[in-house]
Phi, psi and omega in degrees: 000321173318295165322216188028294181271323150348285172341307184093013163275353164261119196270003163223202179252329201297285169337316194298310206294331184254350152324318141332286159326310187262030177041041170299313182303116155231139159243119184067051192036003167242137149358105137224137188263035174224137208277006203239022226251126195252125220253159158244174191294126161101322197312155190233091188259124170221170180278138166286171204271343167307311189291310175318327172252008163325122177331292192309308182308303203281011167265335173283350206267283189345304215245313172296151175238072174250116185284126154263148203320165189263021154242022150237150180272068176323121165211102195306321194274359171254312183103029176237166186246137183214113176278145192268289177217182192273162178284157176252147211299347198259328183252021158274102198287311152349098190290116159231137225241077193285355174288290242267333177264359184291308190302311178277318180302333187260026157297000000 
């Protein structure tokens, strides 16, 4: 669902999460419905061929102005994503405090 919504094919992660959910989602030309589904270097994210002609989609491709990451590959006129490489703790936008979680695990 990160990928999903990164893309801009989505305008929220909740959305992303549930295009995922309802098998919208391909990876690597199969199916997948589970939004926690863990992508590798080379991996291929697209729109299913339903979801491509979806309003919401083609109203989020339109209308978000969402940069996408320099560790993902964008290609707007197929509706696919081709992750390059994972992301680095620097290119995480997400303010997260990894002491606090380091802090709750050792507990």
């Amino acid at each position: 669902d990160n990928v999903v919504f990164r893309a801009g094919f989505a305008s929220s992660r909740n959305q992303a999460r549930q295009f995922v959910r309802h098998g919208h989602v391909r990876v690597n030309g199969k199916r997948v419905d589970i939004p926690s589904y863990t992508l590798r270097k080379g991996d291929t994210v697209e729109m299913g061929p339903k979801a491509k002609n979806m309003i919401v989609v083609r109203h989020n491709l339109d209308t978000i102005d969402r940069a996408v990451p320099m560790w993902l590959e964008a290609s707007a006129a197929d509706h696919t994503v081709t992750v390059r490489d994972l992301p680095l703790r620097e290119q995480i936008d997400v303010p997260v405090r990894e002491q606090l979680i380091v802090e709750l695990y050792s507990k």
